[in-house]
ZAFIGU-149753 format. One record per residue (C-alpha): x, y, z. Coordinates in Angstrom, 3 decimals. Example, Ala and Ser with C-alpha at 12.3 -4.5 7.8 and 13.67 -1.06 7.14 Angstrom:
@u=12.300&v=-4.500&w=7.800
@u=13.670&v=-1.060&w=7.140
This chain:
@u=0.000&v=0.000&w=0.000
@u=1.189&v=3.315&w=-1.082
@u=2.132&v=6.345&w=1.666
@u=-1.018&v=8.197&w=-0.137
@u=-3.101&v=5.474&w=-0.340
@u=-2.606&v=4.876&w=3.529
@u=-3.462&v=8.366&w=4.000
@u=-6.318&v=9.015&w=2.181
@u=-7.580&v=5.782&w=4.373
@u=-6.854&v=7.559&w=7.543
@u=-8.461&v=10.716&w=6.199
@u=-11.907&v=8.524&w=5.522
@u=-11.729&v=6.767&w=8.579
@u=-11.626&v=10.087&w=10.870
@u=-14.323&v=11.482&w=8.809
@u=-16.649&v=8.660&w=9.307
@u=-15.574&v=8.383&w=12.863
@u=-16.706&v=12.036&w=12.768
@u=-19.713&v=11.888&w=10.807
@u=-20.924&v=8.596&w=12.839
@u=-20.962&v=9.138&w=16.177
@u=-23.003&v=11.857&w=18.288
@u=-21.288&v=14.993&w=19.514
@u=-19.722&v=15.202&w=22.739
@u=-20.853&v=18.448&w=24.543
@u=-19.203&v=19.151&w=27.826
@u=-20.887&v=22.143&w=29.433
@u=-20.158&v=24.531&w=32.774
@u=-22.784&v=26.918&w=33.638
@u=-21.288&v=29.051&w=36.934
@u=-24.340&v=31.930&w=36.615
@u=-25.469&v=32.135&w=39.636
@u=-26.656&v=36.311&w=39.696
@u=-29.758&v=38.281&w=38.658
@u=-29.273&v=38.142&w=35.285
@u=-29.217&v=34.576&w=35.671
@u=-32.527&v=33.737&w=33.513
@u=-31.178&v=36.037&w=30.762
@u=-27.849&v=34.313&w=30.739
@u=-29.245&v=31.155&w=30.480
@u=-31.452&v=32.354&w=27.472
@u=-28.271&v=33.463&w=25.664
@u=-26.410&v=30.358&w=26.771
@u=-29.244&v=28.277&w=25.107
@u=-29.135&v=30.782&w=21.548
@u=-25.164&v=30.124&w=21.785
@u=-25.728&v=26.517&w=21.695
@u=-27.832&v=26.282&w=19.170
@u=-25.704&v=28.352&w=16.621
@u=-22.950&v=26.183&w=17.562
@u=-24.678&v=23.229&w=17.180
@u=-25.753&v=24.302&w=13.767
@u=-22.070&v=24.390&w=12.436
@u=-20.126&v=21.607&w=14.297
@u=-19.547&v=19.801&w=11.341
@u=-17.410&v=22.390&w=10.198
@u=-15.068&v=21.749&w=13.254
@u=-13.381&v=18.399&w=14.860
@u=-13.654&v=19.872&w=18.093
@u=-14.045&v=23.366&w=19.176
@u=-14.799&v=25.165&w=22.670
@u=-16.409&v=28.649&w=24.203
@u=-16.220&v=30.305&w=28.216
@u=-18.061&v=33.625&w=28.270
@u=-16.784&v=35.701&w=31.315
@u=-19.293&v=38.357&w=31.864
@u=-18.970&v=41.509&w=34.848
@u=-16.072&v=39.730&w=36.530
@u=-17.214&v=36.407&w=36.328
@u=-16.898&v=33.175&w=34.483
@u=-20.347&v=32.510&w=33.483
@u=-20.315&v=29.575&w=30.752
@u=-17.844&v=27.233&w=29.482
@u=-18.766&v=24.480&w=26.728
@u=-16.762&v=21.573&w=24.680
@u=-18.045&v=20.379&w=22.003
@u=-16.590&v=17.300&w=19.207
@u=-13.502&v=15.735&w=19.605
@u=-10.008&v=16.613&w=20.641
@u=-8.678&v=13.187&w=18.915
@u=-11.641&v=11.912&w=16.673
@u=-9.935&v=8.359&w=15.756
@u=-9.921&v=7.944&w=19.809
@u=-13.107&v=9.929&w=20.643
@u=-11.509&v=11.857&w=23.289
@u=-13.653&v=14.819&w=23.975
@u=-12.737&v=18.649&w=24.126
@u=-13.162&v=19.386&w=28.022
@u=-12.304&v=22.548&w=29.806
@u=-8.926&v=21.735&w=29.637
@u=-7.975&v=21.199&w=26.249
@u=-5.674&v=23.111&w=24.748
@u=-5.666&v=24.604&w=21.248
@u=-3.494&v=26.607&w=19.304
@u=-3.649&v=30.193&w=19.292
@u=-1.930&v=32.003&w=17.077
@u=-2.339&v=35.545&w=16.440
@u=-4.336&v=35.759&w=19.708
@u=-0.972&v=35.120&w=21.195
@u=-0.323&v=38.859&w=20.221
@u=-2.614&v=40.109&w=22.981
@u=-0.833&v=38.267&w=25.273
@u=2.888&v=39.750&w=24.282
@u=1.327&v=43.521&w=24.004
@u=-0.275&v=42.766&w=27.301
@u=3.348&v=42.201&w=29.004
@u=4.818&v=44.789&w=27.242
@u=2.694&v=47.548&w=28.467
@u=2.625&v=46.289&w=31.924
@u=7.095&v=46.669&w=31.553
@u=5.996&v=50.522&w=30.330
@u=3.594&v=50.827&w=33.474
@u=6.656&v=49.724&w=35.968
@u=9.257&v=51.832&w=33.659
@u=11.074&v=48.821&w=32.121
@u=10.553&v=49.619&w=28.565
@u=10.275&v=52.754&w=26.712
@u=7.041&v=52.602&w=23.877
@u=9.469&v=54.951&w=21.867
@u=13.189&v=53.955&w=22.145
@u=15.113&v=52.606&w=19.218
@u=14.244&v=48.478&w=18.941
@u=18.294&v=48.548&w=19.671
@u=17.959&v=49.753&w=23.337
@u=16.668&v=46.058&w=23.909
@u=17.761&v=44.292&w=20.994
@u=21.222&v=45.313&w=19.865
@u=21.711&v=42.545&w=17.417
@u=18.507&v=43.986&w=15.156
@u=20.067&v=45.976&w=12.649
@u=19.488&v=49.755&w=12.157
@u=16.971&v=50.225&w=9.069
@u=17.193&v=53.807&w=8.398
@u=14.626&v=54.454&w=10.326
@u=13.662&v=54.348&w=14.177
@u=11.575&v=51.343&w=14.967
@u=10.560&v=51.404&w=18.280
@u=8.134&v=48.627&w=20.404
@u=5.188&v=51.164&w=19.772
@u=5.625&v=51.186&w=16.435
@u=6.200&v=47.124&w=16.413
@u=2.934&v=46.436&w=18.878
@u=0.848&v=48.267&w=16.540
@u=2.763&v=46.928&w=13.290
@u=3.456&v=49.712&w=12.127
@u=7.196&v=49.347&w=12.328
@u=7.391&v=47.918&w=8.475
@u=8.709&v=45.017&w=9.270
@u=8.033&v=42.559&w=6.064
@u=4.791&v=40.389&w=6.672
@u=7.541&v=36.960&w=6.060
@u=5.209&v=33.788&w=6.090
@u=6.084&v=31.576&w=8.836
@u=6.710&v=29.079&w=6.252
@u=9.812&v=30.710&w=5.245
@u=11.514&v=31.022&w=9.098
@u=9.541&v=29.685&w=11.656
@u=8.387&v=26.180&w=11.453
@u=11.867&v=24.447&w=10.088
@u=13.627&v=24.731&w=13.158
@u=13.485&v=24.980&w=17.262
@u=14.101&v=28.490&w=18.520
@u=15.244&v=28.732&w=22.086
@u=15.206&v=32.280&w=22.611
@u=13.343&v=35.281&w=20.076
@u=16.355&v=36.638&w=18.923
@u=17.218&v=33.386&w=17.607
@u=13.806&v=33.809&w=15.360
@u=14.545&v=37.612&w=14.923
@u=17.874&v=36.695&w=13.162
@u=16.221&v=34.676&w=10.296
@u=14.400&v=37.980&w=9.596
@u=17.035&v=40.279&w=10.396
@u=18.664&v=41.062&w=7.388
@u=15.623&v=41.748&w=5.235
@u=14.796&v=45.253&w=4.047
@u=11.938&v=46.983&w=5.557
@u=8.772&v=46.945&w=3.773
@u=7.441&v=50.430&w=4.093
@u=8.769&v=53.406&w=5.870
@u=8.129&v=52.734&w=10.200
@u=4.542&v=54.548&w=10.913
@u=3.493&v=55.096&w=7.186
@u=1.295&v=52.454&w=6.864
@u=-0.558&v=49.256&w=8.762
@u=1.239&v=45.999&w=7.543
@u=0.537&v=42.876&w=9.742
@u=3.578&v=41.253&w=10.627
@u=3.766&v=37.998&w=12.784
@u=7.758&v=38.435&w=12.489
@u=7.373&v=42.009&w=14.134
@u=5.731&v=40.434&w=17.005
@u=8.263&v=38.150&w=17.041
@u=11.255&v=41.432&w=17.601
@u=8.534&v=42.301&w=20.238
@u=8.911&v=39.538&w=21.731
@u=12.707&v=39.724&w=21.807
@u=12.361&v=43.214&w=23.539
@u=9.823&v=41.860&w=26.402
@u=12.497&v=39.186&w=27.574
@u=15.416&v=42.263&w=27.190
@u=13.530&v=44.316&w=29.412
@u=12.328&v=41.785&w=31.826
@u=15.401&v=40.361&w=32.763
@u=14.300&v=37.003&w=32.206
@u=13.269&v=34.340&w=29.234
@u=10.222&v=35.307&w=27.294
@u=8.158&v=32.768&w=28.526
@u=8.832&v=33.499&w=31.936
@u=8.316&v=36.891&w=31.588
@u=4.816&v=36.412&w=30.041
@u=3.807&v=34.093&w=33.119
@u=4.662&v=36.680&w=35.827
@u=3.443&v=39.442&w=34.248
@u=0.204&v=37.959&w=32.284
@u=-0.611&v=34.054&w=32.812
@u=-0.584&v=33.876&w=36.486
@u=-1.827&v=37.386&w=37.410
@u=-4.856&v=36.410&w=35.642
@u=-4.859&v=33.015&w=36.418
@u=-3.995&v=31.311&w=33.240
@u=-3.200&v=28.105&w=34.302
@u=-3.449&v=26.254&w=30.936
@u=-1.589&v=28.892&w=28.689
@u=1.966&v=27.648&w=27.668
@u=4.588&v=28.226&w=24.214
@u=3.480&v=25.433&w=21.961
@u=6.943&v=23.803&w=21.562
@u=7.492&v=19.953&w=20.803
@u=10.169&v=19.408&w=23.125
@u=7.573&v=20.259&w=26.271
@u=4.213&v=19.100&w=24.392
@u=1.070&v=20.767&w=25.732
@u=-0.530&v=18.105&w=28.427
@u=-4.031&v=18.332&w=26.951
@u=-3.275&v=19.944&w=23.584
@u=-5.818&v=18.916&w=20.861
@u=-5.089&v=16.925&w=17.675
@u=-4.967&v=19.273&w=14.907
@u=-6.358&v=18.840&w=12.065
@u=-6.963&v=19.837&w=8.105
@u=-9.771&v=19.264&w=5.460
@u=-8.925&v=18.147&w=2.341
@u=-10.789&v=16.079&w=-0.043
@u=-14.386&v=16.409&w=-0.157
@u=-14.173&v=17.775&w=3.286
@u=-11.985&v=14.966&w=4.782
@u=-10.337&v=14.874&w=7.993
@u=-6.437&v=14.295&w=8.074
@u=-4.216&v=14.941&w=10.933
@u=-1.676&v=17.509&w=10.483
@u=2.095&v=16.533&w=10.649
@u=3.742&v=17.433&w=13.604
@u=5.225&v=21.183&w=13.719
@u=7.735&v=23.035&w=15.471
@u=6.085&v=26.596&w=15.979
@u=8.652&v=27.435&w=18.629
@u=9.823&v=30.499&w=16.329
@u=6.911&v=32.269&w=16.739
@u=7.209&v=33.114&w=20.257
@u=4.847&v=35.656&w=21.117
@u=3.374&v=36.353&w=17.601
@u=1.714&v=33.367&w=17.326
@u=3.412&v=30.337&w=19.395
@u=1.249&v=29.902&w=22.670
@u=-1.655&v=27.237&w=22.815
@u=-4.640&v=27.782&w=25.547
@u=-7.906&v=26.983&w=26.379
@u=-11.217&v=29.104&w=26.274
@u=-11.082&v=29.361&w=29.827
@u=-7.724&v=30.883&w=30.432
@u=-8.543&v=33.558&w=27.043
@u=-11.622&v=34.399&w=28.994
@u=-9.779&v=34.883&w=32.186
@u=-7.155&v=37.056&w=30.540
@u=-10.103&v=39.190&w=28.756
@u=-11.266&v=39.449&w=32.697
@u=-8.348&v=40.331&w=33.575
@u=-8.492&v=43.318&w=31.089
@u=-11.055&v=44.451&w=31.876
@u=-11.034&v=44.307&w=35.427
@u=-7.557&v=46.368&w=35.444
@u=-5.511&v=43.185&w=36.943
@u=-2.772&v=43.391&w=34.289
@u=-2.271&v=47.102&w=33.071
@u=-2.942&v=50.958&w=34.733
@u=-6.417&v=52.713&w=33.224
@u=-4.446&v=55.280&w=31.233
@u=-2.243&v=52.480&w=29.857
@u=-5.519&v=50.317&w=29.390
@u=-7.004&v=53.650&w=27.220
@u=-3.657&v=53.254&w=25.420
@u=-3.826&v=49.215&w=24.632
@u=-7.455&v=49.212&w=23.776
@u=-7.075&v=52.499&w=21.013
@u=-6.780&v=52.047&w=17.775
@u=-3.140&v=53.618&w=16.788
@u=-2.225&v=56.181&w=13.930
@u=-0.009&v=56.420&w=11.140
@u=2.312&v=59.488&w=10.952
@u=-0.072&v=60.829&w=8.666
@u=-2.682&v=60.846&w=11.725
@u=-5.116&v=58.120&w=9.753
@u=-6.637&v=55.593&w=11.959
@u=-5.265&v=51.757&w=11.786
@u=-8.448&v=49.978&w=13.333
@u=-5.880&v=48.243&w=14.914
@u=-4.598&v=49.078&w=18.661
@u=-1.916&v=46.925&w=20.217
@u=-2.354&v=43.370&w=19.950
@u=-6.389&v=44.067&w=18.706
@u=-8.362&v=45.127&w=16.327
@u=-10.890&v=47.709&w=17.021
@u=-14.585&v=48.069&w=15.732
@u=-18.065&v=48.641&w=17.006
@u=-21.010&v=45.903&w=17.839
@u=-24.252&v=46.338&w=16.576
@u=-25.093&v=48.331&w=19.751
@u=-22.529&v=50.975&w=18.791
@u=-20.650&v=49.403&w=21.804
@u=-16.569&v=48.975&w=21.508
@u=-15.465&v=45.653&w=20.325
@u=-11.795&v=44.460&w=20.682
@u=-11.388&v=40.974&w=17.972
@u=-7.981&v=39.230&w=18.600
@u=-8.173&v=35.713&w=15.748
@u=-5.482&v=33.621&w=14.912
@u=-5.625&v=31.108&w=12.020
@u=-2.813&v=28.372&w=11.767
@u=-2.624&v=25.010&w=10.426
@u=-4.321&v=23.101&w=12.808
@u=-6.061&v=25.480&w=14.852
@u=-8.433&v=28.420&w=14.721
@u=-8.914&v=30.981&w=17.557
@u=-10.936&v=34.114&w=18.566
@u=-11.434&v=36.183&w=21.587
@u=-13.881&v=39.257&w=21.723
@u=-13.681&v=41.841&w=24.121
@u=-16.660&v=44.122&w=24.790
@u=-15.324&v=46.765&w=27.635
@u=-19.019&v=48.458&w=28.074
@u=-20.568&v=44.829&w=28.708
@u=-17.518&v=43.773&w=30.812
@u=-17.683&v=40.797&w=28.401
@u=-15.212&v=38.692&w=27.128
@u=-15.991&v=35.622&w=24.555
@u=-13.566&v=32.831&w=23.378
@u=-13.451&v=30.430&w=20.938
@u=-11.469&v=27.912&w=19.520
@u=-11.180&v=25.230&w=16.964
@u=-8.775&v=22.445&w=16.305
@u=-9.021&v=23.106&w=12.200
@u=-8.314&v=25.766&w=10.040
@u=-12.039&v=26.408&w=9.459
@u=-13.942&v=29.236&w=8.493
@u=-16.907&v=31.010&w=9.788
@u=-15.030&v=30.710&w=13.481
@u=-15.174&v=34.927&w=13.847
@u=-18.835&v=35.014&w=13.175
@u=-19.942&v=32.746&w=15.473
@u=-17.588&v=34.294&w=18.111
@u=-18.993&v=37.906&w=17.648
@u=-22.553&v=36.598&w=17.413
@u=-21.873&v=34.964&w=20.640
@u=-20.811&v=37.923&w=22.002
@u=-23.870&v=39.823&w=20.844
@u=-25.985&v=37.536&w=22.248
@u=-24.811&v=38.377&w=25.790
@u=-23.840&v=42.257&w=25.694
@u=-27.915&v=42.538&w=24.467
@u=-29.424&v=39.363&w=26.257
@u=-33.378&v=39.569&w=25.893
């Protein structure tokens, strides 16, 4: 039998597993205030519009954290679907771009305790980048603005284990800037990467553990770690890819190490909701720092990005600010809403690169900042 052949069996097999068997839905309901009956009316819409689209996922999850508290938390399909092991509370998924959140979170609680400077040269922190021609600074980088190119992670960061950032940063170093720093938006996961390089520079410490003392444990992120191979998640999912006629095949095994804090951490809907909490709350970062996170930033021409640091920034249907963090990776889809007026935060997560994920997030989250 051929390598392909043998795959393409696998790939049938999971779907049918998939396709066969009834959905696993692990569910937490910890509502136990006024708004209680409401809750539970928005809890019961949620369900249903996630039950509506489950094929489209192996296994995804939601928590809701709502005025300060953890209110629901649901599992639904399969984190292994060839072993029917179901997505609990505790699996983990990866996060991807929501892992910028996190990074921009620790770097402005460094700038509330005077450990970084928003607007010194990348250099203070990280001598090894090379000067551009232009100042690049971790404001600039935070809100990618710094024109640093938008490299696919293809190219530098899933070929090899990185044991520090700036082991990552130099596989991008020596590449030209893309634009002039503050003339235009340009996502750029290997900015956040440099980013992450200056957090462990001004922390004293590795990046990791820089990102648990100042963000994981203050909001009590207990399930939050770098996705690396050599210290596999405990509970991570099985991810996952579509291919043929929809088929389910699991995705080799990766190395996203070199993403660090651009897109390298896995979680659980839980801990994201925590951390939105924690936002909101004022846990992790000062109010006037907190104004300063949650606005969208400005090119030197003074036109708005829609895009503060480490979110984007819109309105709900309500006219209400709404702060979208998403991530999209091989192998794992991710979004977390934040809806400061509502004290709401919403998370959810997939263990395939599906679509749709961001709508039913931000429907989610409209069902409980307007509960009937």
């Amino acid at each position: 039998m051929s390598a392909l052949t043998a795959k393409k069996l696998v790939a049938i097999a999971l779907t049918l597993a998939w396709a066969g068997t009834v959905t696993a839905d692990v569910e937490s309901v910890f509502d136990g205030s006024s708004g209680a009956v409401s809750r539970r009316r928005s809890i019961e819409r949620s369900r249903r519009l996630l039950a509506d689209v489950l094929e489209l996922y192996p296994g995804s999850t939601v928590a809701v954290a709502l005025d300060d508290q953890l209110v629901w938390s649901a599992g639904f399909g399969y984190a292994n679907v060839r072993r029917q092991i179901p997505v609990t509370s505790t699996t983990q998924f990866r996060i991807d771009r929501v892992s910028e959140a996190l990074t921009a979170a620790a770097l402005l609680r460094l700038a509330d305790e005077g450990r970084v400077d928003l607007d010194a040269p990348v250099q203070r922190y990280v001598p090894s980048f090379p000067d551009k021609g232009y100042p690049i600074t971790p404001r600039l980088l935070a809100a990618h603005l710094a024109g640093i190119p938008a490299i696919p992670p293809e190219r530098w960061a899933e070929r090899r284990h990185c044991a520090q950032p700036e082991e990552a940063v130099r596989s991008f170093a020596s590449v030209p800037l893309s634009r002039i720093p503050g003339s235009r938006f340009l996502h750029s996961m290997p900015g956040y990467v440099l980013l992450s390089a200056v957090v462990a520079s001004a922390c004293g410490q590795d990046f990791v553990s820089c990102v648990q003392e100042k963000v994981l444990r203050p909001a009590g992120m207990t399930s939050t770690i770098l996705d690396d191979p050599r210290s596999p998640a405990p509970h991570a999912a099985t991810a996952y890819e579509r291919g043929w006629f929809g088929m389910l095949t699991v995705m080799p095994a990766a190395d996203n190490s070199c993403k660090w804090g651009g897109g390298g951490f896995v979680s659980t809907a839980e801990d994201l909701a925590r951390f939105g909490m924690a936002l909101l709350h004022g846990d992790l970062v000062r109010r006037e720092s907190a104004a300063l996170f949650f606005s969208p930033q400005k090119t030197a021409s003074g036109e708005s990005t829609g895009y503060a640091m480490g979110w984007q920034v819109g309105v709900d249907g309500g006219g209400r600010r709404r702060l979208v963090q998403s991530g999209r990776t091989p192998g794992g889809r991710s979004v977390l809403v934040l809806v400061p007026e509502a004290r709401l935060a919403v998370a959810v997560l997939a263990n395939v690169n599906g679509e749709h994920l961001d709508d039913h997030a931000l429907k989610i989250a409209d069902l409980f900042a307007e509960p009937d």
